[in-house]
N, C-alpha and C positions, 0 to 999 in steps of 0.2 A: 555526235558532238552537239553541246546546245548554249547555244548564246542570246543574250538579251540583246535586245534595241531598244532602243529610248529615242523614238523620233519625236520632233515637235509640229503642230500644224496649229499654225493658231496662238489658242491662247492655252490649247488642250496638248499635253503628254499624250502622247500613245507608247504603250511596255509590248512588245512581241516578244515571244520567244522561238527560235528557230531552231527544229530539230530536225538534224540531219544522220536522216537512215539510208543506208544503201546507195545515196544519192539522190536521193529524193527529199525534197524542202519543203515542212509543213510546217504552218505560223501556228500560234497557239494564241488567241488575243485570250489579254488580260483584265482589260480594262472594261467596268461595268458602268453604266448609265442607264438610270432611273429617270421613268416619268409616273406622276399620280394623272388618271386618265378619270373621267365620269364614265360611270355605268354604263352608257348610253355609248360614246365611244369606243372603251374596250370591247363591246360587243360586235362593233360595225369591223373592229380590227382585226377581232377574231375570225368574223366571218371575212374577211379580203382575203386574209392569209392561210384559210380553209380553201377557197377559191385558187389561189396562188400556188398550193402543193408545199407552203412553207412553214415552218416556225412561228412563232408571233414574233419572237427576239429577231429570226431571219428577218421578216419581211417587215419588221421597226427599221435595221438597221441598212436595209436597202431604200426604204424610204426617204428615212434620215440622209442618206449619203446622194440619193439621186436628186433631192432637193437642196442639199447643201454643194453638191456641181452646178445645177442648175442659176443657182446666187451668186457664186462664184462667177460663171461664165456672163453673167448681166453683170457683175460691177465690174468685170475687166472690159468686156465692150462698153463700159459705158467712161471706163477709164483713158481708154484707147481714143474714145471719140473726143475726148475734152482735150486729149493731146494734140488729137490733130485741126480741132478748132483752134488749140493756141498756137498751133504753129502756121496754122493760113493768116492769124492775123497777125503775126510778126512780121511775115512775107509781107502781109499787105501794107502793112506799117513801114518796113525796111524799100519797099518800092515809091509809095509815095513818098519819102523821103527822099530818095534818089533824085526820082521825078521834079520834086520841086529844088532841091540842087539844081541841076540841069536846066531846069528852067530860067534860076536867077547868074547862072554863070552864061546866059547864052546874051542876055541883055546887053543890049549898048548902051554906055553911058550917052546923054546926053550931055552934048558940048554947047551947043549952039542952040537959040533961042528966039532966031528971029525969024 
C-alpha cells in the first residue's frame, strides 16, 4: 500500500511517501533542497562527511536538522522565559494592588481634630 503525506512545518511542505511491505514502513522523502556552497566549503563538507561514514546529502541533512532543533529549542526557552517573566509581574502587580487596597480600607477616618 503507498500513501502520501503532506505535512507542514513551518513555512516548508514536506511530501513523504509511505510504503508498506510486509509490515514494515519505509518513508521515501521527496523533497530537494539546494545550496550553492564556495569551493572552499564544499571541500571542508566533503571531508566531515568522509569522516562521519556518510553521504554529503546525509550529513547536510543532519546538520541542517540538528541545527534547526537546536533554534528551535532556544526560542521556546526563550519563549517560555518571557512567559514566566510576565506572569511574576502580574503576580507582582495583582499583590501590590491588593496590598494597597488593604491598606487604605484599614484606615481610620479621622473625626476629631483637637
Amino acid at each position: 500500500m503507498v500513501m502520501r503525506i503532506r505535512q507542514r512545518h513551518g513555512s516548508v511542505y514536506r511530501t513523504f511517501v509511505r510504503v508498506h511491505l510486509r509490515g514494515v514502513t519505509m518513508a521515501t522523502k521527496t523533497r530537494r533542497v539546494e545550496a550553492r556552497v564556495a569551493p572552499r566549503d564544499r571541500a571542508r563538507i566533503d571531508k566531515a562527511a568522509a569522516f562521519e561514514g556518510q553521504s554529503v546529502s546525509a550529513f547536510m541533512v543532519a546538520a541542517a536538522a540538528e541545527k534547526a532543533a537546536k533554534e528551535r529549542a532556544e526560542k521556546e526557552k526563550i519563549r517560555r522565559q518571557k512567559r514566566r517573566r510576565s506572569r511574576q509581574a502580574r503576580e507582582r502587580m495583582l499583590a501590590e494592588k491588593s496590598r494597597r487596597s488593604t491598606k487604605k480600607s484599614s484606615r481610620r477616618p479621622v473625626t476629631d481634630f483637637d
